[in-house]
ROLO-849202 format. One record per residue (C-alpha): residue in three letters; x, z, y negated. Coordinates in pm, whole numbers, plus 32768, in hexadecimal, padded with zeros to 4 digits. Last residue first. Example, Ala and Ser with C-alpha at 12.3 -4.5 7.8 and 13.67 -1.06 7.14 Angstrom:
2
SER855782CA806A ALA84CE830C81C2 
This chain:
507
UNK33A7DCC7AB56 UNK3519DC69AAF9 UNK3656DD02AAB6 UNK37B0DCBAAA17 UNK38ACDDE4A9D1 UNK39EBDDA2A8EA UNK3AFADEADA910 UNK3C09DEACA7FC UNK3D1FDF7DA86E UNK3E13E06BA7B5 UNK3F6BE0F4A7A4 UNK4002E039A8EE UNK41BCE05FA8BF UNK4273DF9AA86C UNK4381DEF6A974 UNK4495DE80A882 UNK4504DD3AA8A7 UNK469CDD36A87D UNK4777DC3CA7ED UNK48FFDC92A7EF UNK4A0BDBDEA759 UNK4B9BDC41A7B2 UNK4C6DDBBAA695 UNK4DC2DB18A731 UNK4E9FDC2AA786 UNK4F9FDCB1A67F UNK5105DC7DA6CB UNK5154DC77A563 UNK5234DB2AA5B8 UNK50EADAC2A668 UNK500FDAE2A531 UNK512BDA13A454 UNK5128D916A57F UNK4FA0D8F3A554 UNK4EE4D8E0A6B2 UNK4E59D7B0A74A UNK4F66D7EBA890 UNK4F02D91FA8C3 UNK4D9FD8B9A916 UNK4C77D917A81F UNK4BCFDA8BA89C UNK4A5FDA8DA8EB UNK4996DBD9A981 UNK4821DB9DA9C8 UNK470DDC98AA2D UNK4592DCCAAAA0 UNK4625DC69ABD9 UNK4562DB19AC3E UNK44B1DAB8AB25 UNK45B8DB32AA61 UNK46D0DA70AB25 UNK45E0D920AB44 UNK45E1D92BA9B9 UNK4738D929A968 UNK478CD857AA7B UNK4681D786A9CD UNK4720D7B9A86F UNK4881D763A8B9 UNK496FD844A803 UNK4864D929A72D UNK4713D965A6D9 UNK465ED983A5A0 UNK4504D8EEA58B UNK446BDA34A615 UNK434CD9FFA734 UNK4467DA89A85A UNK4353DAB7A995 UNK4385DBE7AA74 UNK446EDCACAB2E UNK446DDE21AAF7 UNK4554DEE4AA1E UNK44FBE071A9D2 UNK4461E0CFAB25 UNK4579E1C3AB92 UNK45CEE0A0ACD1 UNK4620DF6BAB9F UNK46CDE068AACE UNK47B1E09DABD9 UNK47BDDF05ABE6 UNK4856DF18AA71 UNK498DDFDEAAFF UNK49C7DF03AC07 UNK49AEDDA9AB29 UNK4AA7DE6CAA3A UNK4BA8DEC1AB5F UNK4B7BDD4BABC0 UNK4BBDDCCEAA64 UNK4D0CDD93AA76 UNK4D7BDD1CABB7 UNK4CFCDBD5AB6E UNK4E26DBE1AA4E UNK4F00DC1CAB6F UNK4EC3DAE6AC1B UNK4EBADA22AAD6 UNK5021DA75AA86 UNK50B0DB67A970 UNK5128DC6AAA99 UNK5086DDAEAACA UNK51BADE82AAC4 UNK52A1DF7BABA2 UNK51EBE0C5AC13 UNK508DE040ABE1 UNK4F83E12DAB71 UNK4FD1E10AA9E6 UNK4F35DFD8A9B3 UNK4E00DFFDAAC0 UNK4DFCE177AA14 UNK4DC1E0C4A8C3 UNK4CB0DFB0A950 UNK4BDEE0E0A9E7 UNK4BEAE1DBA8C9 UNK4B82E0DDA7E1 UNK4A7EE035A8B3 UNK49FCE1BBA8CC UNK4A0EE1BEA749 UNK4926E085A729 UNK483AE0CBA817 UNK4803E231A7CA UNK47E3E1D3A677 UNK46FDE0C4A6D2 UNK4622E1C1A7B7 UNK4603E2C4A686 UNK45A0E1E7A579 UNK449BE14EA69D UNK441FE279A710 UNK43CBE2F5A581 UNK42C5E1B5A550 UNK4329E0C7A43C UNK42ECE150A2B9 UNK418EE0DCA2DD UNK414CE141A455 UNK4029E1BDA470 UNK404DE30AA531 UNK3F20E3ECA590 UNK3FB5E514A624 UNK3E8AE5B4A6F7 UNK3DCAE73DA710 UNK3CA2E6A5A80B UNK3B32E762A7B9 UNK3AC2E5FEA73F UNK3BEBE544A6E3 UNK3CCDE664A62A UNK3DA7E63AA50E UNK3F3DE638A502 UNK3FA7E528A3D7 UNK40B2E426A3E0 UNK40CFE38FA26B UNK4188E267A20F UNK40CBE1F1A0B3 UNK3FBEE0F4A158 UNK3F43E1CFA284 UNK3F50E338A1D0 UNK3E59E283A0E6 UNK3D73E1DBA1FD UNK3D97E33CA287 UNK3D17E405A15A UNK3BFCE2FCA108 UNK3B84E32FA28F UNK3B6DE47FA237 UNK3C7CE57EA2DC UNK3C4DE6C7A39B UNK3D9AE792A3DC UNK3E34E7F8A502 UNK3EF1E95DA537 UNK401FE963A5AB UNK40A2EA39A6D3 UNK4104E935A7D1 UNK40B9E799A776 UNK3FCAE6CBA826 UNK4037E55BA845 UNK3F59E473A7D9 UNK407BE369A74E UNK41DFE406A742 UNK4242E2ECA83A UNK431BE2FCA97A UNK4435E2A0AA45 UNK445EE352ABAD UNK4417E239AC70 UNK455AE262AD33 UNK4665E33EAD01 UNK47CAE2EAAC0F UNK46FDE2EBAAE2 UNK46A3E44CAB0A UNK458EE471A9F0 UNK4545E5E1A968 UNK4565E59DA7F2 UNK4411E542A78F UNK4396E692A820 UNK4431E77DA774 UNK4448E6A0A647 UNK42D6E697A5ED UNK42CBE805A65B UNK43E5E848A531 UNK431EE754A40A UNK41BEE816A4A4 UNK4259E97CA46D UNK42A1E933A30A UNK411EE962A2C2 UNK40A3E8C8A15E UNK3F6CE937A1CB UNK3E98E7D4A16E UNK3FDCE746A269 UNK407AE61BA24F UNK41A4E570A2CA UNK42C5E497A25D UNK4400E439A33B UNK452CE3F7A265 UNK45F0E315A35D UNK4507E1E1A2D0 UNK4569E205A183 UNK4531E075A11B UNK4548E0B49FA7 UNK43D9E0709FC3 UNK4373E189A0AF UNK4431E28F9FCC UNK436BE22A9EC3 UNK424BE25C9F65 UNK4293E39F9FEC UNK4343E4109EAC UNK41E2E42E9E05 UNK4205E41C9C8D UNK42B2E31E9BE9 UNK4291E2079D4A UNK40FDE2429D06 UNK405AE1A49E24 UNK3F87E2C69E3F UNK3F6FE3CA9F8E UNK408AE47B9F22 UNK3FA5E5089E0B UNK3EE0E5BC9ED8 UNK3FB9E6B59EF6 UNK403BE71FA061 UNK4192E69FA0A6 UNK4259E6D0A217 UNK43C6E697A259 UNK4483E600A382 UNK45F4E5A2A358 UNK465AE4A0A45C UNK47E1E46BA43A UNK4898E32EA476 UNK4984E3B7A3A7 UNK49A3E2CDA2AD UNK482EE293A2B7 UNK47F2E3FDA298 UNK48BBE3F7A14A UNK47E6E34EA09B UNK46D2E414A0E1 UNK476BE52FA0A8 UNK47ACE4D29F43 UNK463CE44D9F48 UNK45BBE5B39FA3 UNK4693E65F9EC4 UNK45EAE5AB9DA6 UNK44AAE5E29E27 UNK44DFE7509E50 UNK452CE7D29F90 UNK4469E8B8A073 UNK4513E9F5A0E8 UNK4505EA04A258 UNK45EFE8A5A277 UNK45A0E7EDA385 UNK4675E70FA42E UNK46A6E643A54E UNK47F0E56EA5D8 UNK48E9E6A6A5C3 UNK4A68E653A611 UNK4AD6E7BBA5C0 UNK4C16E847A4FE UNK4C3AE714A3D0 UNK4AB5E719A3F6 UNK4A63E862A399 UNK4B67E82EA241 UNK4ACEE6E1A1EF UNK4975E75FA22F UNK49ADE89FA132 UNK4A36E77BA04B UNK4905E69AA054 UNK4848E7F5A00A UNK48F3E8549EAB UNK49E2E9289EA5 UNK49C9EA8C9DFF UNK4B48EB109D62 UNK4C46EBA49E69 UNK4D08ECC29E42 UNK4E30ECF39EF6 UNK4EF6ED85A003 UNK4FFBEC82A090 UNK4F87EB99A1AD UNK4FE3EB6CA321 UNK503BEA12A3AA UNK4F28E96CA4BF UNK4F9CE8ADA5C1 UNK4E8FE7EAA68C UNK4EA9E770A803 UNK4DD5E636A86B UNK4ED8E5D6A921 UNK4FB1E506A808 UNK50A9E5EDA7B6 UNK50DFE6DEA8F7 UNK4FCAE836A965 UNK4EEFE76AAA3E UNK4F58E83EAB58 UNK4FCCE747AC43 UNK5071E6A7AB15 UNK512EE7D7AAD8 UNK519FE7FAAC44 UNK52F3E76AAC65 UNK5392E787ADA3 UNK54CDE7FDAD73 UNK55F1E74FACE0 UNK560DE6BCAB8C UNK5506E79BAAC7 UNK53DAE6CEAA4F UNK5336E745A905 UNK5201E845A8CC UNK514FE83BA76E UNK51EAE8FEA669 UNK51A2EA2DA620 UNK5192EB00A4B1 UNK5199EC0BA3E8 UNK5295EBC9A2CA UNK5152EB86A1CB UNK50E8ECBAA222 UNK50A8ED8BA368 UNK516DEE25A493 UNK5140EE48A5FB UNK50FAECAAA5FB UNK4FB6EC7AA6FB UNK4FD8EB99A81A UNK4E77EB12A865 UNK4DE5EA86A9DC UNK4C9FE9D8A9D1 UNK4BDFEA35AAC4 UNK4A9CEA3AA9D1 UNK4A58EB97AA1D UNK4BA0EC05A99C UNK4D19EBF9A9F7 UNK4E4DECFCA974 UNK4FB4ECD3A941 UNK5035EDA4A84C UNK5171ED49A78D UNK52D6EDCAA71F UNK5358ED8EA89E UNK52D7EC81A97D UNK5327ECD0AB13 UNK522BEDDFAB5C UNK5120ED95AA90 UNK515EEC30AB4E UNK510DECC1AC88 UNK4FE4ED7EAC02 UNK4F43EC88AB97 UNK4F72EBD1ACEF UNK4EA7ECF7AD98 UNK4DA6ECD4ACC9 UNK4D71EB5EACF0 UNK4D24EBB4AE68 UNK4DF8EBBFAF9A UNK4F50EBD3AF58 UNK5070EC3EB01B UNK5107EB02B069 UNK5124EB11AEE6 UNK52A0EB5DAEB2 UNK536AEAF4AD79 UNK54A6EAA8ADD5 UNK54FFEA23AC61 UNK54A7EA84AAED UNK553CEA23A9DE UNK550AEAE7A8A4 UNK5576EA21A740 UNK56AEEAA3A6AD UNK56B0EAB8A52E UNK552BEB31A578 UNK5410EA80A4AF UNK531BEB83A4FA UNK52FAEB60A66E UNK53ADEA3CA6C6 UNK5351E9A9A84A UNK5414E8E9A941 UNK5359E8C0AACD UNK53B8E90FAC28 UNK5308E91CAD8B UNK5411E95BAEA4 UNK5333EA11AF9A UNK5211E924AF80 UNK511CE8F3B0A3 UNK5004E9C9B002 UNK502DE8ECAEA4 UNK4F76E7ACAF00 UNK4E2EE88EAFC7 UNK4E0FE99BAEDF UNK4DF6E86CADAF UNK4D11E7C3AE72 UNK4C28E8FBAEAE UNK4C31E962AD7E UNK4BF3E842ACB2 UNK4C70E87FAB57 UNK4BE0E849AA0F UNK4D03E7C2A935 UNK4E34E8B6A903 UNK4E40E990A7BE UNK4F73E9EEA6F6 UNK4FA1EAE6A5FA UNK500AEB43A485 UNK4F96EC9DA462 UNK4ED4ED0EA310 UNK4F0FED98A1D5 UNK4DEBEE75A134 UNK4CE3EDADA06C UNK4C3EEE009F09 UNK4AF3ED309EEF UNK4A39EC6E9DF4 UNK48EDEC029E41 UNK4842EAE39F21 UNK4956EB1EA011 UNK48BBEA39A122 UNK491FEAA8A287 UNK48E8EA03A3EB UNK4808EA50A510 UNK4855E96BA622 UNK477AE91BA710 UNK47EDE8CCA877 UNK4787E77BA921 UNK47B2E709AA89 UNK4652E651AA84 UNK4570E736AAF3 UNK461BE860AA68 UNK4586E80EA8E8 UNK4449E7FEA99A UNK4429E980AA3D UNK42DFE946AAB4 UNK4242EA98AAF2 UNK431CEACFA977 UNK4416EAB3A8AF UNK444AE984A785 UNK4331E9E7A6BB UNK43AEEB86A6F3 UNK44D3EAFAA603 UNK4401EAFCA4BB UNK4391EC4DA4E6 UNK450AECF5A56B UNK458AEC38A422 UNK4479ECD7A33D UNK450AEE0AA3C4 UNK441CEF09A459 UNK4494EED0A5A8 UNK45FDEF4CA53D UNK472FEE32A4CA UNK47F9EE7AA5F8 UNK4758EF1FA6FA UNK4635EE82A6B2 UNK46B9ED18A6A9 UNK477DED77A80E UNK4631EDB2A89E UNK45B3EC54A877 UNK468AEBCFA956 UNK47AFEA8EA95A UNK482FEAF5A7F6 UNK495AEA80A743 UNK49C2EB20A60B UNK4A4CEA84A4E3 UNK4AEAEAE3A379 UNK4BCDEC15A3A6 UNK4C8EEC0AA26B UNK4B8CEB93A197 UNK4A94ECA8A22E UNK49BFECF3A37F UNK4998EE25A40C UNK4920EEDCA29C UNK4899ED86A1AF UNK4770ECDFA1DD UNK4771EBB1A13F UNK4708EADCA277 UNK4756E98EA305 UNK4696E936A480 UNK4759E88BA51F UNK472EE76AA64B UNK47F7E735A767 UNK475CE5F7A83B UNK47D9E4D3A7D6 UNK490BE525A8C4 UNK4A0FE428A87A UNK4ADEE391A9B7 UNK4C1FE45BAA13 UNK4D71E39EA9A6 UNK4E3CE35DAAB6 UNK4F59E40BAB6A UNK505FE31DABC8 UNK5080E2FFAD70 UNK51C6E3F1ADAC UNK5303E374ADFB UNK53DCE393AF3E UNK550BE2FEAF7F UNK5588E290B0C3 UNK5709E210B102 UNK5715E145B21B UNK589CE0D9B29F UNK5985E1D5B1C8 UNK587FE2B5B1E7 UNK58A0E2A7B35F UNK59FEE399B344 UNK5B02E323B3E3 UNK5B2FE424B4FF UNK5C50E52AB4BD UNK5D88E50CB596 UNK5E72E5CBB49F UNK5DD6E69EB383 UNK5E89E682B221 
């Protein structure tokens, strides 16, 4: 032991340090997927691809595809699916049977940001992380991990190719990074990225731990595989992709059409499909699935027409329905008279468009020399499915990172129950800037806590959050340590369709 050493100042002020918790990243309504059958880059062991450009669908799937076709709706002068942060997703639908070779079990970060990720890593020297690559008796620590060196998401790729064996570490156009098992089968695998004891750890830096937005896939035997219907294809895209829009190239029955319907509304899915016989103009609930689709309350199935039965119209409809950024201002919208890109409009009767009008039909016709949607509204108007989902799942996002963004607890007191109802008032007043809530007069009988705060908060916010006090709160609720139920009202800012314009004159 030393002589005449200084007492050390730990013994006085010990200093910790510990990372702010990562939260959960708010939902993008904006990737949409298109679902095809053909089979040659895509298959049932590869089932997704992300696209940002048009040119990666001919490179892939050729321009004579009926994919390539379908996806030149969502690319062009305007770009629309790009407006709003989206991607498309092109997904797979084995509509016959198929033989499949085994596949890799990997793992996939979220969608990265370069320039933040660059920027957290390039003062690491000590970055570490655990990883198993195909369920390993040992798993693979890695430590000292330099990225000082770094200066794009390339660079950091090939870092950790350097450091993981049994795996390839690569990163596409998406940024998300992917760590590939060298083997296949149902051994092939990797597990998401753990903390390592000492080091810095990095795996929530790169999205890459449980709960990041990461996903770890296992590899699969060789098989063959019998058709599935299309609500399975959607399960299977959606277990790899959070999609919001779809279109599926190959029409589906009726019958497939209300299973998907269905399931949409689980999802909170918008699928987008377009009929063309006359008969889906009759209130016949036997015979025309529009109808009955419209009473069973299917609002997230969004039904179109078009006299040329053209698919092309259900993927433009999306293209441009899902380009909002609810975090700008002003930037909601309605699918009333908008133009759409590369379809052709139809000419309608006023019969035809009273018809369209009563069984939940949005049609594409021209005023005058003007190619316009003309959107009635009968099975609710598509911006408002796809504004209360948004809503509703960003509220979700926002209340579960307020839980989880606190290092030690949110207390079961009033103060910290405001903490939560604030973090829902701030979510809601986002919506207030995009142009989806506005203030305005409450004319429901249903209201809530005391009706003229009630009132005076629409009228004045064009929102109200409520919560009962802690102290009126069940003890068998409490022991559960649930919060009180948070209730939200919400006036909805429309949208102008029409206006009635009444001229008086006199001689």
């Amino acid at each position: 032991m030393a002589d005449n050493q200084d007492i050390p100042i730990g013994r006085v002020v010990n200093v910790s340090i510990e990372g702010v918790p990562v939260g959960l990243s708010r939902t993008n309504m904006n990737i949409v997927c298109l679902v095809t059958s053909e089979k040659g880059f895509l298959n049932s062991a590869k089932r997704t691809v992300a696209y940002t450009e048009l040119t990666g669908i001919a490179s892939d799937f050729g321009t004579f595809s009926k994919t390539y076709q379908m996806a030149k709706y969502l690319f062009g002068p305007a770009n629309p699916i790009n407006k709003g942060g989206g991607y498309l997703v092109v997904g797979y639908w084995r509509a016959i049977s198929e033989t499949v070779s085994p596949t890799a079990g990997y793992l996939k970060s979220a969608e990265l940001s370069e320039a933040q990720v660059v920027g957290n890593l390039q003062t690491v020297k000590d970055g570490s992380f655990v990883i198993n690559v195909d369920n390993g008796e040992t798993p693979q620590v890695i430590s000292n991990v330099n990225f000082t060196t770094a200066t794009s998401l390339e660079d950091i790729v090939s870092i950790l190719q350097a450091k993981i064996t049994g795996a390839t570490v690569t990163k596409n156009g998406l940024n998300q990074i992917i760590i590939t098992s060298s083997t296949t089968g149902i051994a092939s695998s990797v597990t998401y990225m753990d903390n390592h004891s000492t080091g810095t750890n990095i795996s929530d830096i790169l999205c890459l731990s449980l709960g990041s937005g990461a996903v770890s896939v296992n590899g699969k035997a060789s098989e063959t595989l019998a058709a599935e219907t299309k609500e399975d294809a959607i399960l299977e895209i959606s277990s790899e992709e959070p999609i919001r829009g779809c279109v599926f190239i190959d029409k589906p029955t009726s019958t497939e059409a209300q299973a998907l319907s269905s399931l949409a509304i689980t999802q909170d899915v918008l699928h987008y499909d377009v009929f063309s016989d006359s008969t889906n103009f009759q209130l016949d609930v036997d015979n025309n699935f529009v109808w009955a689709n419209k009473l069973r309350g299917g609002v997230n199935y969004r039904t179109l027409y078009d006299k040329s039965a053209d698919r092309g119209l259900a993927v433009a409809y999306m293209a441009k329905m899902h380009t909002v950024n609810f975090e700008a201002s002003k930037t909601a919208l309605t699918m009333h008279l908008k133009e759409l890109q590369g379809v052709l409009p139809s000419k309608y009767s006023d019969g035809e468009l009273n018809s369209a009008q009563k069984v939940g039909l949005d049609v594409y016709g021209t005023f005058g020399s003007l190619p316009k949607l003309y959107t009635s509204g009968a099975n609710d108007f598509t911006d408002n499915v796809y504004n209360l989902i948004a809503i509703k799942r960003f509220i979700q996002i926002d209340v579960f990172n307020a839980l989880g963004g606190t290092p030690t607890k949110l207390s079961q007191t009033d103060e910290d129950m405001q903490k939560l109802i604030s973090t829902v008032e701030r979510t809601l007043s986002l919506f207030v800037t995009a142009g989806v809530i506005a203030p305005g007069k409450w004319n429901s009988t249903y209201d809530f806590a005391d009706p003229e705060v009630f009132r005076r908060n629409i009228a004045a916010e064009g929102y109200y959050v409520y919560a009962k006090p802690m102290a009126e709160q069940i003890q068998s609720e409490r022991e559960k340590r649930k919060a009180p139920a948070i209730q939200v009202a919400l006036k909805l800012a429309g949208a102008i369709h029409s206006s009635d314009i009444a001229i008086v004159f006199e001689r």
